[in-house]
N, CA, C and O atoms as a printed pandas DataFrame, in Angstrom:
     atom_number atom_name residue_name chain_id  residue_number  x_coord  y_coord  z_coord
0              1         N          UNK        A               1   -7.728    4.869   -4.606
1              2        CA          UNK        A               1   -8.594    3.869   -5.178
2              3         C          UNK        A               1  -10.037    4.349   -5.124
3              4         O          UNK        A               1  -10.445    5.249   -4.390
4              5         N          UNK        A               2  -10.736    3.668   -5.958
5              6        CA          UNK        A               2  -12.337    4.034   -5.728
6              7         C          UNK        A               2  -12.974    2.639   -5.745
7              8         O          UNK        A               2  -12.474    1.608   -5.296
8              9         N          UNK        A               3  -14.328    2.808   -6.423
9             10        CA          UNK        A               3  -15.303    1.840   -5.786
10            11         C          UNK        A               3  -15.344    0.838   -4.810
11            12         O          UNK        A               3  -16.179    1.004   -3.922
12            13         N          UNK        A               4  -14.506   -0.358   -4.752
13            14        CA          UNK        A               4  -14.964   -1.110   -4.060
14            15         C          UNK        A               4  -14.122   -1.289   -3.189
15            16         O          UNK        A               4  -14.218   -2.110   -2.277
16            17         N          UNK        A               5  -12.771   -0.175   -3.477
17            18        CA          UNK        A               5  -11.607   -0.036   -2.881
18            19         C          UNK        A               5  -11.422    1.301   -2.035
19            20         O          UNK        A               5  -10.379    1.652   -1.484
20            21         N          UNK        A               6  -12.521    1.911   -2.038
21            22        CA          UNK        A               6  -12.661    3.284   -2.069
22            23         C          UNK        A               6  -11.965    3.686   -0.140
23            24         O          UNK        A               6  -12.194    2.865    0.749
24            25         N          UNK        A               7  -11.428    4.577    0.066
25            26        CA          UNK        A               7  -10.587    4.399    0.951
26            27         C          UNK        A               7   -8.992    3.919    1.153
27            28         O          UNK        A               7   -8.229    4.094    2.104
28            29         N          UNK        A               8   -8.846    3.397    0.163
29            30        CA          UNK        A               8   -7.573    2.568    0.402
30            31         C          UNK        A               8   -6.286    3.446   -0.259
31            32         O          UNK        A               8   -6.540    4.008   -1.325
32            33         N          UNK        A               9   -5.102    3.583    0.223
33            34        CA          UNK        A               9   -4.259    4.675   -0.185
34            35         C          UNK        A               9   -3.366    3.140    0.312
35            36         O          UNK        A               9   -3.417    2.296    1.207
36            37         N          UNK        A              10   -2.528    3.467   -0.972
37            38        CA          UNK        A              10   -1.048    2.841   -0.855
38            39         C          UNK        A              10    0.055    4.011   -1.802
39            40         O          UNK        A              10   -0.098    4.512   -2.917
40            41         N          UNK        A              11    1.255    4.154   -0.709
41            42        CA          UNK        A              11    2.167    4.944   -1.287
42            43         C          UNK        A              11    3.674    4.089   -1.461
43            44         O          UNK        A              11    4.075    3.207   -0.701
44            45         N          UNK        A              12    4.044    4.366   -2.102
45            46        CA          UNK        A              12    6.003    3.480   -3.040
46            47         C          UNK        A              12    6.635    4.904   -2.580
47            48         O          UNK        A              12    6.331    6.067   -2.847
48            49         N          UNK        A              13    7.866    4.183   -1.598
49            50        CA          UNK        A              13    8.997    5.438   -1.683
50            51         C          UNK        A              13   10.130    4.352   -2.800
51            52         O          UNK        A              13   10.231    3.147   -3.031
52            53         N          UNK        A              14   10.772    5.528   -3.221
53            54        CA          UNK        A              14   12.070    4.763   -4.343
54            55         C          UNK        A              14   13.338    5.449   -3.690
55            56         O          UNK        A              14   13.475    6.546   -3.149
56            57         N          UNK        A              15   14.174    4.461   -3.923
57            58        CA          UNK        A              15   15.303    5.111   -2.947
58            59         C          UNK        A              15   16.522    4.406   -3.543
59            60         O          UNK        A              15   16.524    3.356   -4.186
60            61         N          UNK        A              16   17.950    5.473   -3.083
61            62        CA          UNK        A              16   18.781    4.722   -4.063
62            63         C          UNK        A              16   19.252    3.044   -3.500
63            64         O          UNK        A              16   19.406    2.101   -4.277
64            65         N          UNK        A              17   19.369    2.990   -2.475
65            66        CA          UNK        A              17   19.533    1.727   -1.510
66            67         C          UNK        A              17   18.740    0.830   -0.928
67            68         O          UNK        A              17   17.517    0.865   -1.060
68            69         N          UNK        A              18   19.174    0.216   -0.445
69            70        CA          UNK        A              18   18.228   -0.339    0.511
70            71         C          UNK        A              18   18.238    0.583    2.199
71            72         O          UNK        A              18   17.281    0.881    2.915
72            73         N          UNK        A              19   19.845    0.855    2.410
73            74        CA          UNK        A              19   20.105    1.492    3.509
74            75         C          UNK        A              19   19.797    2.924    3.760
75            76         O          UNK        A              19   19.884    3.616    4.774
76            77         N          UNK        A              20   19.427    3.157    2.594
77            78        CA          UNK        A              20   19.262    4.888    2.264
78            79         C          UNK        A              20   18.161    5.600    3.593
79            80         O          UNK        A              20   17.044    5.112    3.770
80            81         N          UNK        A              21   18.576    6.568    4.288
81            82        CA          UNK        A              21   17.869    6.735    4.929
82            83         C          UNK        A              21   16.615    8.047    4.402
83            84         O          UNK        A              21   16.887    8.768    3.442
84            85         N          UNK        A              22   15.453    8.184    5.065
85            86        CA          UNK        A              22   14.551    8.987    4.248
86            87         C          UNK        A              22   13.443    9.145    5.676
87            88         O          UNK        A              22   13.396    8.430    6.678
88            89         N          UNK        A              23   12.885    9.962    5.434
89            90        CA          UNK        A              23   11.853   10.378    6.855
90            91         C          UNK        A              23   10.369    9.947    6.374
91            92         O          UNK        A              23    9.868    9.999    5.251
92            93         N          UNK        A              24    9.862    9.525    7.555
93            94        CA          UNK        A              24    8.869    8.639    7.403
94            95         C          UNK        A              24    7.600    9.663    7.689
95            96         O          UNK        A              24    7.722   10.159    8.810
96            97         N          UNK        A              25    6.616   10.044    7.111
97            98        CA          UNK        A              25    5.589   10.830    7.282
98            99         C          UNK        A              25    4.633   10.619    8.097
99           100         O          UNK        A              25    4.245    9.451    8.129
100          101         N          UNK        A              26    4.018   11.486    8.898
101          102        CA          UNK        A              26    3.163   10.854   10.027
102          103         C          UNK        A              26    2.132   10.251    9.511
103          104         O          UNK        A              26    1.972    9.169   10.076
104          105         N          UNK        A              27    1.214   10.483    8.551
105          106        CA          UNK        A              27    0.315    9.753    7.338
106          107         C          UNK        A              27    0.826    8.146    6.977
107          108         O          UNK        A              27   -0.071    7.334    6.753
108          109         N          UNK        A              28    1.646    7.879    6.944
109          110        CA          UNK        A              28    2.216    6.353    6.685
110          111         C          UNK        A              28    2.012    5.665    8.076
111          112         O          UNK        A              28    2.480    6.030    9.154
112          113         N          UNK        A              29    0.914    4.193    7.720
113          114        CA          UNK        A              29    0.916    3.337    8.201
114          115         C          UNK        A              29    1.554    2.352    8.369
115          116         O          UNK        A              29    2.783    2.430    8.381
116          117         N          UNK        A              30    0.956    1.238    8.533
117          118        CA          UNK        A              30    1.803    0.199    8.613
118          119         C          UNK        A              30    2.872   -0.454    7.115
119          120         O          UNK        A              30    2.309   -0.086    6.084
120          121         N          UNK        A              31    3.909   -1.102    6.856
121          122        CA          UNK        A              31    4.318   -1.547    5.774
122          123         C          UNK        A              31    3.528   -2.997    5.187
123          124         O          UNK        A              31    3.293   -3.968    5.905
124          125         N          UNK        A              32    3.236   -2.915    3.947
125          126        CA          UNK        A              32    2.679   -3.729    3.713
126          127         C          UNK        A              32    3.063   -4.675    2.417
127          128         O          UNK        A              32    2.444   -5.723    2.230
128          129         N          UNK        A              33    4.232   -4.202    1.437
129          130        CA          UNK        A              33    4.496   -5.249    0.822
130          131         C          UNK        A              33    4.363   -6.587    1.038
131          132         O          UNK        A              33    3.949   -7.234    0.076
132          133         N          UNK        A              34    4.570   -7.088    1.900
133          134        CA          UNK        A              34    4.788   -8.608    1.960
134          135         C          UNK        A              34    3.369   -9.439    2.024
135          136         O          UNK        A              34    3.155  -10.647    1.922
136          137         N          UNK        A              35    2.134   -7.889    2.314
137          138        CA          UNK        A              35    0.742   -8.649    2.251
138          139         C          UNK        A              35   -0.005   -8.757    1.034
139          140         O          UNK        A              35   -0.605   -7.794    0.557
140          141         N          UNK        A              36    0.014  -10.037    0.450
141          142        CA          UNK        A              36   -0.414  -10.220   -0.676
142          143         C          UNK        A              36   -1.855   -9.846   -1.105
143          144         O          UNK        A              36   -2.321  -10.037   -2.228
144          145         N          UNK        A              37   -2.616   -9.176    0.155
145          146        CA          UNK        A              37   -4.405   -8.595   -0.502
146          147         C          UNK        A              37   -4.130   -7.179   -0.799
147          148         O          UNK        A              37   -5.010   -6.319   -0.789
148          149         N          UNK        A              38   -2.664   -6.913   -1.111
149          150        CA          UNK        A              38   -2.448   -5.159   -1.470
150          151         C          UNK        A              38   -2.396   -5.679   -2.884
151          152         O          UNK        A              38   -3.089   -4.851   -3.474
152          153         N          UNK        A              39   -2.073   -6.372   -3.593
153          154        CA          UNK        A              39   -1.542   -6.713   -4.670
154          155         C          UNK        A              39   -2.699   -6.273   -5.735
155          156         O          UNK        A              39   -3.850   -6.566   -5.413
156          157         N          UNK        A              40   -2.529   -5.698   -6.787
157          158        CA          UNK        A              40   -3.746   -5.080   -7.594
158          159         C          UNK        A              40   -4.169   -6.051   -7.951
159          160         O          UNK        A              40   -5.293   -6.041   -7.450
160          161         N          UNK        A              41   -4.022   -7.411   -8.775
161          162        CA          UNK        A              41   -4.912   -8.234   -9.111
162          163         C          UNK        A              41   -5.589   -8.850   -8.291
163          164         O          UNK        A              41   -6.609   -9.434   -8.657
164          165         N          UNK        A              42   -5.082   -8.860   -6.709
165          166        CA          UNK        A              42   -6.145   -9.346   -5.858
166          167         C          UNK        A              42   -7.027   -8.498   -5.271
167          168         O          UNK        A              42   -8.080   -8.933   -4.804
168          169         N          UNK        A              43   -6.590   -6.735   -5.208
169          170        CA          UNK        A              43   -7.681   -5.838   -4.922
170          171         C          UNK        A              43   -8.594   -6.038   -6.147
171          172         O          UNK        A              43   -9.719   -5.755   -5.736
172          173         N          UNK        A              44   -8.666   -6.355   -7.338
173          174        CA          UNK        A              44   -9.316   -6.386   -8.386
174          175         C          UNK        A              44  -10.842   -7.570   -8.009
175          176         O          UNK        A              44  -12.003   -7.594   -8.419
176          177         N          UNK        A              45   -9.830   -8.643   -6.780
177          178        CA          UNK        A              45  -11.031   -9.857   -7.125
178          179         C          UNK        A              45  -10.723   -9.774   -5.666
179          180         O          UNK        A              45  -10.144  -10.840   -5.457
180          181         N          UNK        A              46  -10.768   -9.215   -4.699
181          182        CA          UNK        A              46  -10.891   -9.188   -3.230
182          183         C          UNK        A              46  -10.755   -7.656   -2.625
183          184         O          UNK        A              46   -9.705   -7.153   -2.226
184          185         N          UNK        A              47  -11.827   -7.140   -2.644
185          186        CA          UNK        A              47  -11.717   -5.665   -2.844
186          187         C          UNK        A              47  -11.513   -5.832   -0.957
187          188         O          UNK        A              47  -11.756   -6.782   -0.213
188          189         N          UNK        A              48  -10.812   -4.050   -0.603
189          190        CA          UNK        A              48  -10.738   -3.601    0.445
190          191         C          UNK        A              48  -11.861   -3.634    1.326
191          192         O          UNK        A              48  -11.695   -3.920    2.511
192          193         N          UNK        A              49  -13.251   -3.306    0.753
193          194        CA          UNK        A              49  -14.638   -2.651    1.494
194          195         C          UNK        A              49  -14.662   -4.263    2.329
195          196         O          UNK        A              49  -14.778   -4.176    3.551
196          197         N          UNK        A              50  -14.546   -5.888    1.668
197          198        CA          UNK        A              50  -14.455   -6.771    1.977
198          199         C          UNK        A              50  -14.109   -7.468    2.954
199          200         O          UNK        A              50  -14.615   -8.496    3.404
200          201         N          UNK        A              51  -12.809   -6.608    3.431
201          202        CA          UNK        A              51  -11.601   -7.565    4.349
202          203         C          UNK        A              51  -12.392   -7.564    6.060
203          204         O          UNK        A              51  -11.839   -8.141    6.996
């Protein structure tokens, strides 16, 4: 992301399952789907630099 988001890295693994297993990179933080201020239309009108 940039400007007002600048800092902010979100990464999507795709996988064939849900159970599928896959190795987790030391770079990956916490999971965050379920937090709705990741959501692009709300980084759009509630930027990261903000929180």
């Amino acid at each position: 992301f940039h400007g007002d988001n600048e800092g902010l890295v979100v990464a999507e693994i795709e996988l064939d399952s849900e159970g599928e297993d896959f190795a987790i990179p030391e770079w990956i933080g916490e999971e965050v789907t379920p937090d709705e201020r990741y959501y692009n239309m709300n980084l759009a009108t509630h930027p990261y630099k903000d929180w």
